[in-house]
Backbone as a chain_set.jsonl record, in Angstrom:
{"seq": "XXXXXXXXXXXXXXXXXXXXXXXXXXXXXXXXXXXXXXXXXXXXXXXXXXXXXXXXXXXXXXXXXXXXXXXXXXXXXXXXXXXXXXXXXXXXXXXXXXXXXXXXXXXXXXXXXXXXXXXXXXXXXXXXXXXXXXXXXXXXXXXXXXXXXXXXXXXXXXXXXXXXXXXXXXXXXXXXXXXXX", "coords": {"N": [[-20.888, -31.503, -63.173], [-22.335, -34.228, -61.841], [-22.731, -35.913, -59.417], [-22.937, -35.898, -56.18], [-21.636, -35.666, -52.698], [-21.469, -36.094, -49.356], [-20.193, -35.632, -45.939], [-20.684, -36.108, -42.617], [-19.55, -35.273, -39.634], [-18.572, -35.949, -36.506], [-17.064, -34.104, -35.101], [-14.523, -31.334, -35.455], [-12.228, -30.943, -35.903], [-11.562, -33.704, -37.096], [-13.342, -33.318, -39.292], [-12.302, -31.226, -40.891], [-10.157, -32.588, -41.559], [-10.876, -34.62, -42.936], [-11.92, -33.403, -44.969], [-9.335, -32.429, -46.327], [-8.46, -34.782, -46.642], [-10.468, -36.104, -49.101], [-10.016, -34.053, -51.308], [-7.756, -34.456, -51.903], [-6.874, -36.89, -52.79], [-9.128, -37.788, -54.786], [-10.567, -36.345, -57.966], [-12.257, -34.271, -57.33], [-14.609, -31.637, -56.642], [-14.807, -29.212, -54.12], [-17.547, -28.216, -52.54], [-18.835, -27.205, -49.512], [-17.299, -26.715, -46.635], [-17.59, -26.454, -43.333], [-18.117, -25.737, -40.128], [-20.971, -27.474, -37.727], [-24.033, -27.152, -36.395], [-24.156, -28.12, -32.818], [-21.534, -28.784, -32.679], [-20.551, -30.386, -34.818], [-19.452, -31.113, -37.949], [-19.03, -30.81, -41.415], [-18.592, -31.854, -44.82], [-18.943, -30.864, -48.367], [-19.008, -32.5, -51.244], [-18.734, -32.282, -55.168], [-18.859, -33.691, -58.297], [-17.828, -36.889, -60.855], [-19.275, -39.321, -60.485], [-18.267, -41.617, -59.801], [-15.67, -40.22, -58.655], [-16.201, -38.759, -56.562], [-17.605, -41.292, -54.967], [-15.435, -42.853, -54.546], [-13.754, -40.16, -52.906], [-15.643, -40.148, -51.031], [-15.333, -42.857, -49.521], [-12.223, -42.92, -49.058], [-12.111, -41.336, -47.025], [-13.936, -42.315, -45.095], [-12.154, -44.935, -44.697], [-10.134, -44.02, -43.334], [-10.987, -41.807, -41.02], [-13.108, -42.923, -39.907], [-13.558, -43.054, -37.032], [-15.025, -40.688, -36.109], [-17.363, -40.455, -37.662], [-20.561, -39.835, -38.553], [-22.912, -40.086, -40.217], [-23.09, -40.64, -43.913], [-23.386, -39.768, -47.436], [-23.231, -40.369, -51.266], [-24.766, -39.316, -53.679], [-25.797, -40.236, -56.965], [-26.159, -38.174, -59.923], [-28.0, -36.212, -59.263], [-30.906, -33.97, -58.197], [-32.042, -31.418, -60.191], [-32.965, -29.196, -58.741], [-32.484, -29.433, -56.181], [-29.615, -27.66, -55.73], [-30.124, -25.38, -55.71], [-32.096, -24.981, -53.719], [-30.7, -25.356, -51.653], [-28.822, -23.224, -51.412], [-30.141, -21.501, -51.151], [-31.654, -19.807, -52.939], [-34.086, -20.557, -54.347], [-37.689, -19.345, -55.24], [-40.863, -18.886, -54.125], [-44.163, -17.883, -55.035], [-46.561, -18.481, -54.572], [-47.969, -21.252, -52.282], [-49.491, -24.254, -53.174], [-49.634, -26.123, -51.654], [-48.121, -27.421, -48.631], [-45.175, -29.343, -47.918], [-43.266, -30.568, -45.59], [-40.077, -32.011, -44.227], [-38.2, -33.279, -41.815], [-35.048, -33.965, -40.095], [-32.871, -35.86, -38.317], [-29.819, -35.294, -38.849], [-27.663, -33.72, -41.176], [-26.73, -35.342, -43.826], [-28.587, -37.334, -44.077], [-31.229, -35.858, -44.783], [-30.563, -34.375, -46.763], [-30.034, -36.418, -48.673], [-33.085, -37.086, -48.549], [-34.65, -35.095, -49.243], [-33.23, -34.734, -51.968], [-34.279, -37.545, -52.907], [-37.223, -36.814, -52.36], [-37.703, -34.462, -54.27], [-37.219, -36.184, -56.613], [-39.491, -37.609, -56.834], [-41.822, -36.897, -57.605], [-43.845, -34.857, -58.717], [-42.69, -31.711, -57.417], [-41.727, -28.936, -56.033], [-38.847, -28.003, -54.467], [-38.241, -25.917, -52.128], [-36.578, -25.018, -50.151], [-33.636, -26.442, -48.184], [-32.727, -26.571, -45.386], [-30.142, -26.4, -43.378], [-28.681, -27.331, -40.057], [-27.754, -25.149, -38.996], [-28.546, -22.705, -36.138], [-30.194, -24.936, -35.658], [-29.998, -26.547, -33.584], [-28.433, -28.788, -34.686], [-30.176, -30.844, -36.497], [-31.839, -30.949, -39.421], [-33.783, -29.677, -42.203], [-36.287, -29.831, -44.592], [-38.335, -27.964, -47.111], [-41.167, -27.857, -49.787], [-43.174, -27.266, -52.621], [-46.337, -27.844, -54.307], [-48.847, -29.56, -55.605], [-51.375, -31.207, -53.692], [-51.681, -33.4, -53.84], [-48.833, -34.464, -55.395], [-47.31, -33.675, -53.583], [-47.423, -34.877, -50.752], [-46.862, -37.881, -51.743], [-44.105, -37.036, -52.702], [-43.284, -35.981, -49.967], [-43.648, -38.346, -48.729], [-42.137, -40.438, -50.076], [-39.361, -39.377, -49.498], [-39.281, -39.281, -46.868], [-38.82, -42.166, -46.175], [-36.432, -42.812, -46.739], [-35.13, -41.223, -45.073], [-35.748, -41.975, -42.889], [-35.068, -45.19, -43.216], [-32.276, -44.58, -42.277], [-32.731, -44.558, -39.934], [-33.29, -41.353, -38.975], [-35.441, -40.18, -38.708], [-37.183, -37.456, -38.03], [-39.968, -35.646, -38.187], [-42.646, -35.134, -40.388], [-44.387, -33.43, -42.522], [-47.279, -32.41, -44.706], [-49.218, -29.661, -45.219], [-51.964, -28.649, -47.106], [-52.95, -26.22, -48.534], [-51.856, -24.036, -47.454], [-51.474, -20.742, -44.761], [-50.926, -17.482, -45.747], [-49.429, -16.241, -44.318], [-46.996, -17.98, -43.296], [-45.144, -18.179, -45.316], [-43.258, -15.911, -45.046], [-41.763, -17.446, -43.166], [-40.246, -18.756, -44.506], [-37.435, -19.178, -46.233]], "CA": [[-20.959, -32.177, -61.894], [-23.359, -35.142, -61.617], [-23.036, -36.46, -58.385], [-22.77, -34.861, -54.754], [-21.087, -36.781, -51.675], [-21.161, -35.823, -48.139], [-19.336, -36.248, -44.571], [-21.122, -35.354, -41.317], [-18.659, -35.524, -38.811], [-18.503, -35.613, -34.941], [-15.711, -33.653, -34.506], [-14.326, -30.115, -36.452], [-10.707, -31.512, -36.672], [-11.8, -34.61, -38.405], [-14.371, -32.676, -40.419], [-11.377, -30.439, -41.53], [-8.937, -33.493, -41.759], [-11.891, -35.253, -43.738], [-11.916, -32.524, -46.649], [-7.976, -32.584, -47.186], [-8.824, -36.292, -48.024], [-11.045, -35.779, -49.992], [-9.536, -33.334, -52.388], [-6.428, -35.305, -52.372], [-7.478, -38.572, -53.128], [-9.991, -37.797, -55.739], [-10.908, -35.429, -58.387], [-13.804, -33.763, -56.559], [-14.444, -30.285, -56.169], [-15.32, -29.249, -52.624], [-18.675, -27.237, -52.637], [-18.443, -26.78, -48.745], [-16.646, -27.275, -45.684], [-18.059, -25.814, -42.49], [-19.171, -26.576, -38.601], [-21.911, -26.999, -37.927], [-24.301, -26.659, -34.868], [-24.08, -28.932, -31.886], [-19.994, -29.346, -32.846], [-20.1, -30.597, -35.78], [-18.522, -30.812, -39.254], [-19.917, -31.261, -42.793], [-17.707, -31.807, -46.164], [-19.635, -31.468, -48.809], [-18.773, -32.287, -52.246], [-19.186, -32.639, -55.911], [-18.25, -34.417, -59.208], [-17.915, -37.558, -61.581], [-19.936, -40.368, -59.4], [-16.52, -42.507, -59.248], [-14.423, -39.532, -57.947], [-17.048, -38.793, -55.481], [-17.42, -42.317, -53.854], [-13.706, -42.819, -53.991], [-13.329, -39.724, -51.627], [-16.268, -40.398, -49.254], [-14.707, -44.026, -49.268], [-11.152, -43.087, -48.846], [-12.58, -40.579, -45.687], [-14.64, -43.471, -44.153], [-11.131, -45.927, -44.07], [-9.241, -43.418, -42.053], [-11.64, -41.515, -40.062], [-14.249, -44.187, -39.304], [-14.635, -43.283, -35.699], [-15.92, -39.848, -36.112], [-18.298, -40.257, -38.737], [-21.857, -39.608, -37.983], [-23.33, -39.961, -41.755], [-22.325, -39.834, -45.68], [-23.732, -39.81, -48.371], [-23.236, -40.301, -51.787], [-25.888, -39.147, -54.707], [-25.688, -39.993, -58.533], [-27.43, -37.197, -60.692], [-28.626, -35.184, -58.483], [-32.017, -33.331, -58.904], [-31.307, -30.008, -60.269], [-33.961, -27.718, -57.499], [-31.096, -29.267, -54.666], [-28.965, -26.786, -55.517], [-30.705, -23.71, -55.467], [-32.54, -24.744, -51.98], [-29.751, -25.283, -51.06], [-28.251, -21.99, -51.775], [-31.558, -20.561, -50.711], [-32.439, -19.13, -54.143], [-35.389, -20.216, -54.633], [-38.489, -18.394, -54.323], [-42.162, -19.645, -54.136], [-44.802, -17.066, -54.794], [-47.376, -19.499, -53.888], [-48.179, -22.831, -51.836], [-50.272, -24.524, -52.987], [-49.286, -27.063, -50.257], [-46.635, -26.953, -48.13], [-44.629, -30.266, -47.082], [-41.956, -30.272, -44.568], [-39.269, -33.01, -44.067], [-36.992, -33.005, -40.766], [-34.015, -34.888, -39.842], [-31.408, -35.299, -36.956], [-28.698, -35.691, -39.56], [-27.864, -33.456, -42.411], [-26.745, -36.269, -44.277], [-30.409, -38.089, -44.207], [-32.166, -35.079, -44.756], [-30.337, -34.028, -48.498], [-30.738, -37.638, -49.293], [-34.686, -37.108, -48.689], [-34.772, -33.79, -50.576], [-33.238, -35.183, -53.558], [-35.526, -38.382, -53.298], [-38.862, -36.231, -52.396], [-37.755, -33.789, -55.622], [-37.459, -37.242, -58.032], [-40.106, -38.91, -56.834], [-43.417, -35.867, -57.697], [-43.731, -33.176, -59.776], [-42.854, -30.734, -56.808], [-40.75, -27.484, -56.258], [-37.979, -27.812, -53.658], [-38.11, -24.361, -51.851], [-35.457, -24.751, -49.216], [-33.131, -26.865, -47.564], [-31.524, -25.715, -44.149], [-28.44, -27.434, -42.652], [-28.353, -27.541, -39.233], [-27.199, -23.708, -38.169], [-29.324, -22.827, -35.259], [-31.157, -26.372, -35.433], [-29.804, -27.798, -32.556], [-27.436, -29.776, -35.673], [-31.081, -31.238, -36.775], [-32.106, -30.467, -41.019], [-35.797, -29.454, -42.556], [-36.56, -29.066, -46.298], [-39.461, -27.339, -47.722], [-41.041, -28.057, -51.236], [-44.604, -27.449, -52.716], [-46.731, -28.341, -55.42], [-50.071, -29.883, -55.531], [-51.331, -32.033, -52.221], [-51.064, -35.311, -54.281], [-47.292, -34.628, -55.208], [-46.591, -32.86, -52.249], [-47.902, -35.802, -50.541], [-46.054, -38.177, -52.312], [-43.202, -36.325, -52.415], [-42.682, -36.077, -48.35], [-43.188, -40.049, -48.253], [-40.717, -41.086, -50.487], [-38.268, -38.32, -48.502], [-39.43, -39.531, -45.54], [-38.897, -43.41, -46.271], [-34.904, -42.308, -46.987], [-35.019, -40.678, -43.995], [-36.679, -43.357, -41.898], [-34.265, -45.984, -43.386], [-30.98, -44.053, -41.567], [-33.057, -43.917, -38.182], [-32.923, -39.803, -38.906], [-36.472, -39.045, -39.44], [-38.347, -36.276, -36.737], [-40.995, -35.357, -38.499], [-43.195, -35.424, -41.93], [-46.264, -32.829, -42.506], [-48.067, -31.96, -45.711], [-49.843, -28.587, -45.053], [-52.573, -28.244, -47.619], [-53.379, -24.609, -48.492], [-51.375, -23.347, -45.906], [-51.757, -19.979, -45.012], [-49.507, -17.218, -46.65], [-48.39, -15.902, -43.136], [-46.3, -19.141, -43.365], [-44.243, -17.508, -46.7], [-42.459, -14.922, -44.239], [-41.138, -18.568, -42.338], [-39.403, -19.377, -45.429], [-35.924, -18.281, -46.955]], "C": [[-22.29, -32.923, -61.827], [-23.476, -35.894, -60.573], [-22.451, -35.649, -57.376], [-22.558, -35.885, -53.544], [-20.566, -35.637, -50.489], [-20.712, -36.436, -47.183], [-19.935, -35.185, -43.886], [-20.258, -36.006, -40.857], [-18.844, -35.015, -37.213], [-17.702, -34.654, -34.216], [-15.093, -32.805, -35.55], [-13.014, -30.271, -36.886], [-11.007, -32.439, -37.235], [-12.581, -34.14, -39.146], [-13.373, -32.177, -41.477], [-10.364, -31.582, -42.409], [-9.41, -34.372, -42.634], [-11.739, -34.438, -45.584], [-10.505, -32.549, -46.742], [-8.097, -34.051, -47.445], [-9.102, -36.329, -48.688], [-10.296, -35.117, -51.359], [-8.042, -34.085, -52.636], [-6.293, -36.229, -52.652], [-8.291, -38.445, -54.336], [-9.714, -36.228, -56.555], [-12.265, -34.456, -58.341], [-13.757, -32.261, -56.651], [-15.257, -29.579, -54.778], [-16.179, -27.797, -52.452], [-19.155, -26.453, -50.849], [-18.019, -27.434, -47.595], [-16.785, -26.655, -44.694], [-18.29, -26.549, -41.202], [-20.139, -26.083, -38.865], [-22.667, -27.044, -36.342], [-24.044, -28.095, -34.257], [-22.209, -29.495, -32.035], [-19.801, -30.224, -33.803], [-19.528, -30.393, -36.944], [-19.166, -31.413, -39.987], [-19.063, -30.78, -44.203], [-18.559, -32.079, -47.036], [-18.825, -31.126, -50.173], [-18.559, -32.516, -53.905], [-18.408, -32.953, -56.98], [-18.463, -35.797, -60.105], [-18.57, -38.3, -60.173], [-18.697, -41.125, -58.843], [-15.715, -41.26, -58.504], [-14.634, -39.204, -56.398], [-17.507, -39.602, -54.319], [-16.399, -42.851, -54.348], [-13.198, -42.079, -52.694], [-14.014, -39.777, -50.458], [-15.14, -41.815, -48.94], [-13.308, -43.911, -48.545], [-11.27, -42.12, -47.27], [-12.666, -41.807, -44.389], [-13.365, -44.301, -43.539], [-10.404, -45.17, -42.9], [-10.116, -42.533, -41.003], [-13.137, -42.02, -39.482], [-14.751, -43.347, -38.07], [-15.187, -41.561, -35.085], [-17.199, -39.493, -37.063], [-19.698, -40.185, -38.38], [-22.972, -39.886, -39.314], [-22.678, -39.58, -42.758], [-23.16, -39.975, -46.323], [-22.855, -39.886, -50.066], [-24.157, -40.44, -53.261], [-25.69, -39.36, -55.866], [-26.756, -38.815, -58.83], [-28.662, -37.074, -59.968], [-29.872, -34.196, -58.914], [-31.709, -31.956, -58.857], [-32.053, -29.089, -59.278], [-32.701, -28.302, -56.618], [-30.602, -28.384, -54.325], [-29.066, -25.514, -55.004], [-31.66, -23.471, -54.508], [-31.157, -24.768, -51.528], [-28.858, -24.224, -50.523], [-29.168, -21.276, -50.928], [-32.225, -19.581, -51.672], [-33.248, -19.65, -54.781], [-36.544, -20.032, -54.168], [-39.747, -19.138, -54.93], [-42.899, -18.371, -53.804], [-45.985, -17.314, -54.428], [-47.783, -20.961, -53.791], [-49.165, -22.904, -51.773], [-50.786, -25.775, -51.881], [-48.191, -26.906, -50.023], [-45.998, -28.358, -47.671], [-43.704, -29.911, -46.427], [-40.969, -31.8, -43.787], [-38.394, -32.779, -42.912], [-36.636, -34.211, -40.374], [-33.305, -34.794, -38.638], [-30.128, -35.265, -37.907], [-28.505, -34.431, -40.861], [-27.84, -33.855, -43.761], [-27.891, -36.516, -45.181], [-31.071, -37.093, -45.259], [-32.154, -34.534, -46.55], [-30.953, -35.252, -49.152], [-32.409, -37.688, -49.47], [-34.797, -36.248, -49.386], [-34.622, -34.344, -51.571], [-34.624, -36.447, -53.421], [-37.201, -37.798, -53.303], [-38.863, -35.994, -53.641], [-37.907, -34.995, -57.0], [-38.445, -38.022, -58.219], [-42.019, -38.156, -57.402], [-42.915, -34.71, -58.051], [-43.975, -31.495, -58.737], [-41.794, -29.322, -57.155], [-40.098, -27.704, -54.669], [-38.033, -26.195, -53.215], [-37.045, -24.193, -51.119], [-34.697, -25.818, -48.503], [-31.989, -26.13, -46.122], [-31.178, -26.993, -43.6], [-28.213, -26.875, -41.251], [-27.887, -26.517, -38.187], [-28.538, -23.298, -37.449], [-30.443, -23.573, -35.558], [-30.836, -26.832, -34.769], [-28.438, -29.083, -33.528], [-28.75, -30.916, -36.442], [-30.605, -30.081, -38.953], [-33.004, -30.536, -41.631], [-35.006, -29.039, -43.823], [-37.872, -28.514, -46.266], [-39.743, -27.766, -49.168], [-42.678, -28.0, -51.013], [-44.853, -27.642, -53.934], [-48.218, -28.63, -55.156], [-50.183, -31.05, -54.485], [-51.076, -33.544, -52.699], [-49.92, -35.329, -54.374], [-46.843, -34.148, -54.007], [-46.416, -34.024, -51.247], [-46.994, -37.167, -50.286], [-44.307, -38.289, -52.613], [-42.508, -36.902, -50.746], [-43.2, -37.394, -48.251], [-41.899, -40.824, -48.564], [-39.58, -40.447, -49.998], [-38.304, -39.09, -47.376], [-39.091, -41.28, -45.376], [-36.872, -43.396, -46.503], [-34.564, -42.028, -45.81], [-34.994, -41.811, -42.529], [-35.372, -44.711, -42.111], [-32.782, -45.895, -42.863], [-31.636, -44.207, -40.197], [-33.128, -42.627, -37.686], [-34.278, -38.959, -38.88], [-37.145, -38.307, -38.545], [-39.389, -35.81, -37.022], [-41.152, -34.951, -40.085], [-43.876, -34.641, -41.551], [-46.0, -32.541, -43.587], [-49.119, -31.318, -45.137], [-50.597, -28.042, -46.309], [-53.48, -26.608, -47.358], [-53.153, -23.954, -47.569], [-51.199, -21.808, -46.289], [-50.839, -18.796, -45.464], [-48.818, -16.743, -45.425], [-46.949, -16.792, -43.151], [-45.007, -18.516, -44.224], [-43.501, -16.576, -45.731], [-41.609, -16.029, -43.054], [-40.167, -18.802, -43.029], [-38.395, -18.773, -46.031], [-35.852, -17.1, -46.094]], "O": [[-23.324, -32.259, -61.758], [-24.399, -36.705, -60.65], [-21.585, -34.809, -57.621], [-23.295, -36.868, -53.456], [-19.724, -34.742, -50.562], [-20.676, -37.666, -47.22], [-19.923, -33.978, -44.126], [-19.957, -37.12, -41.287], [-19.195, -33.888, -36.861], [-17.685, -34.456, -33.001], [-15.024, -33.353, -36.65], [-12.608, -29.874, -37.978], [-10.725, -32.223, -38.413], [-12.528, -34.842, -40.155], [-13.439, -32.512, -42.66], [-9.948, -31.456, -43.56], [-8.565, -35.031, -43.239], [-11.555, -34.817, -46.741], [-10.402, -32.888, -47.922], [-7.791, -34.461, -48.564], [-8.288, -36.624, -49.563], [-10.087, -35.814, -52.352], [-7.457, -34.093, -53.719], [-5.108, -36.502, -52.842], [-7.955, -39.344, -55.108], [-9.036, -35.288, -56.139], [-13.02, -34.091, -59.243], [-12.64, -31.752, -56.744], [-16.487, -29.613, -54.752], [-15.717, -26.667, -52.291], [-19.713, -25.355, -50.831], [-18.286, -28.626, -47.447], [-15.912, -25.79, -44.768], [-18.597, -27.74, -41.151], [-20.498, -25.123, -39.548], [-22.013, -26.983, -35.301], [-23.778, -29.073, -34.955], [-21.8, -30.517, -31.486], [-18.804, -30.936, -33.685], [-18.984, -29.292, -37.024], [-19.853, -32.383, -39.669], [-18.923, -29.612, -44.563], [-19.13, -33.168, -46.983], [-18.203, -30.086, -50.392], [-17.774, -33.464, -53.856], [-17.228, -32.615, -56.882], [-19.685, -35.943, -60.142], [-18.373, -37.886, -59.031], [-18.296, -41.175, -57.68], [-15.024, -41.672, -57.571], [-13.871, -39.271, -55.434], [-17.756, -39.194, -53.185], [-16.866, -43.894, -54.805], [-12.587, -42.593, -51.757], [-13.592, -39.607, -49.314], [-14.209, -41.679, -48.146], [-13.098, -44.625, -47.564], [-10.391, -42.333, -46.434], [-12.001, -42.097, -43.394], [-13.267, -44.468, -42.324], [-10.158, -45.632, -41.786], [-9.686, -42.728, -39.866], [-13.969, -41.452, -38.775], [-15.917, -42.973, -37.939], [-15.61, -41.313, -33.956], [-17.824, -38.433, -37.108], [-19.773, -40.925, -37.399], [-24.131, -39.781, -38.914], [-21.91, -38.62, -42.825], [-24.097, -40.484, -45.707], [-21.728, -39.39, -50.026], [-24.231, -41.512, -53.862], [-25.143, -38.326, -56.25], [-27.807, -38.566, -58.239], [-29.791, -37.561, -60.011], [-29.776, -33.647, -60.011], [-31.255, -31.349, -57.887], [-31.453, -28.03, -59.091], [-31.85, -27.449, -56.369], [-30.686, -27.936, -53.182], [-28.416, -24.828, -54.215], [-32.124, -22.359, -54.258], [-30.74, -23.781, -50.921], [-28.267, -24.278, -49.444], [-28.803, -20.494, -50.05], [-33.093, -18.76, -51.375], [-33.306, -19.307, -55.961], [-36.81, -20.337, -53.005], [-39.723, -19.825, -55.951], [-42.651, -17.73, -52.782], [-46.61, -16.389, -53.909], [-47.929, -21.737, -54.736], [-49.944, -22.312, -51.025], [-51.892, -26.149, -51.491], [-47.312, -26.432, -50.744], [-46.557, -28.582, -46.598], [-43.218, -28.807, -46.67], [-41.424, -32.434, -42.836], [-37.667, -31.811, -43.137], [-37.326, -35.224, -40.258], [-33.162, -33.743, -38.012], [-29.161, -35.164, -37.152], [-29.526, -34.343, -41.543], [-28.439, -33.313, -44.689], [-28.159, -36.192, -46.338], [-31.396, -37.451, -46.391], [-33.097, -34.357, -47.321], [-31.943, -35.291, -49.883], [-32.931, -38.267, -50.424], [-35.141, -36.602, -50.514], [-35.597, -34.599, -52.277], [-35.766, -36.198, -53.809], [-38.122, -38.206, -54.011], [-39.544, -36.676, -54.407], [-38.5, -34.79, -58.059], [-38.612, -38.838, -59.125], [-43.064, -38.798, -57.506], [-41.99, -33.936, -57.805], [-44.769, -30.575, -58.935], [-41.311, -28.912, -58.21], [-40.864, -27.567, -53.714], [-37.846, -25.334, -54.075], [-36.411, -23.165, -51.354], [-35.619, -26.382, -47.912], [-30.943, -25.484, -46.071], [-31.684, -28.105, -43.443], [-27.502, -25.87, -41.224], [-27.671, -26.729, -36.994], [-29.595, -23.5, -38.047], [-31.549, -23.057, -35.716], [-31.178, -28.011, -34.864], [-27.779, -29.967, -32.981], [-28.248, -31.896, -36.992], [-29.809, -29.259, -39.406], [-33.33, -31.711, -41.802], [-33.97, -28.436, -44.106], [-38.511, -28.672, -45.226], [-38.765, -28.048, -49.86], [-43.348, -28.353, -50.042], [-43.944, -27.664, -54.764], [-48.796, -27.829, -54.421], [-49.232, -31.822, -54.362], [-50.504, -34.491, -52.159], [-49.398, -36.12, -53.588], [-45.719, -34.465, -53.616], [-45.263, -34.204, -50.854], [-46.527, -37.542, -49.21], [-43.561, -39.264, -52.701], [-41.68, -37.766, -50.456], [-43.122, -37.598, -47.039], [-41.067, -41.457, -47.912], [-38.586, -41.164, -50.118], [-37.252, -39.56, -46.942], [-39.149, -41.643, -44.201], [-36.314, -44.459, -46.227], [-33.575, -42.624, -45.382], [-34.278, -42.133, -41.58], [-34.814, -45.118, -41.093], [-32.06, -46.889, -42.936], [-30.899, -43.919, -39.254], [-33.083, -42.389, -36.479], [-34.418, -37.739, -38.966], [-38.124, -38.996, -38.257], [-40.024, -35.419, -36.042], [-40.254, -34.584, -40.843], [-44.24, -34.703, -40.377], [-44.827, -32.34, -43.901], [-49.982, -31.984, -44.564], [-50.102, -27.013, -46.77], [-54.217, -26.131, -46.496], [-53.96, -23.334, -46.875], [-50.925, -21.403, -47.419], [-49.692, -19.224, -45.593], [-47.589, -16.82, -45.437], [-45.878, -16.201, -43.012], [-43.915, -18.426, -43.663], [-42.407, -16.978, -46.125], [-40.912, -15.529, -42.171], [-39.109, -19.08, -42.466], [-38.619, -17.615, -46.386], [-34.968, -16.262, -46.269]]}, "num_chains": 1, "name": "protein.A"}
């Protein structure tokens, strides 16, 4: 699986009615399908780059007027996953950045671009469950990539109209580490 393609959705019957497109239209494999807070819906899912924007595409023609954000990623940065998941662990920051979104959409799209753009460590991505339907990453490294990092995230972000806030937290303190995962 080399590319990853999402559907935020306004609405939990088109969210639902979104992923049987998906899988039926393409050869995708559907990594998840969930509400999410504030009443929404989020299809997310992975595969060849063509199979992947085929089924956002073939989503978008028929349910246009609940759509709220998509995405679609080529080769995907491999830390995504495993914030994503929430397995991975950081035994220390040496800076801390922090990326937030209104979208969950936006917000992966900035993760992967922070992670390709500086030699950081993705620590976490959260999706939107008690966020209000909002989405924060985490990632550390050294204050120049870190830095770095949460601009080019944040310039992804910024370019949807999704972005709420940027910080880079140099030598932040470890109390902080009991915030995370």
């Amino acid at each position: 699986m080399n590319s990853l393609g999402l559907i935020e959705m306004s609405s939990i019957a088109a969210g639902m009615h979104s992923a049987d497109i998906m899988l039926k239209t393409s050869q995708v494999e559907l990594i998840l399908s969930r509400s999410i807070c504030s009443g929404k819906y989020m299809v997310m899912i992975g595969g060849d780059v063509a199979e992947v924007e085929s089924a956002v595409e073939a989503t978008k023609q028929i349910l246009d007027y609940a759509i709220i954000d998509t995405f679609v990623i080529p080769n995907v940065h491999k830390d995504l996953f495993s914030a994503l998941s929430g397995h991975t662990k950081a035994e220390h920051l040496e800076s801390l950045g922090i990326l937030e979104a209104f979208s969950v959409a936006s917000l992966i799209e900035g993760a992967d671009a922070a992670a390709k753009a500086a030699n950081v460590k993705l620590i976490e991505v959260r999706l939107a469950m008690a966020l209000g339907g909002k989405a924060f990453c985490t990632l550390t490294g050294d204050v120049a990539a870190v830095t770095s990092a949460v601009e080019a995230g944040a310039q992804v972000i910024s370019s949807k109209g999704m972005l709420v806030n940027k910080v880079v937290i140099p030598q932040p303190r470890s109390e902080l580490m009991s915030e995370m995962i």
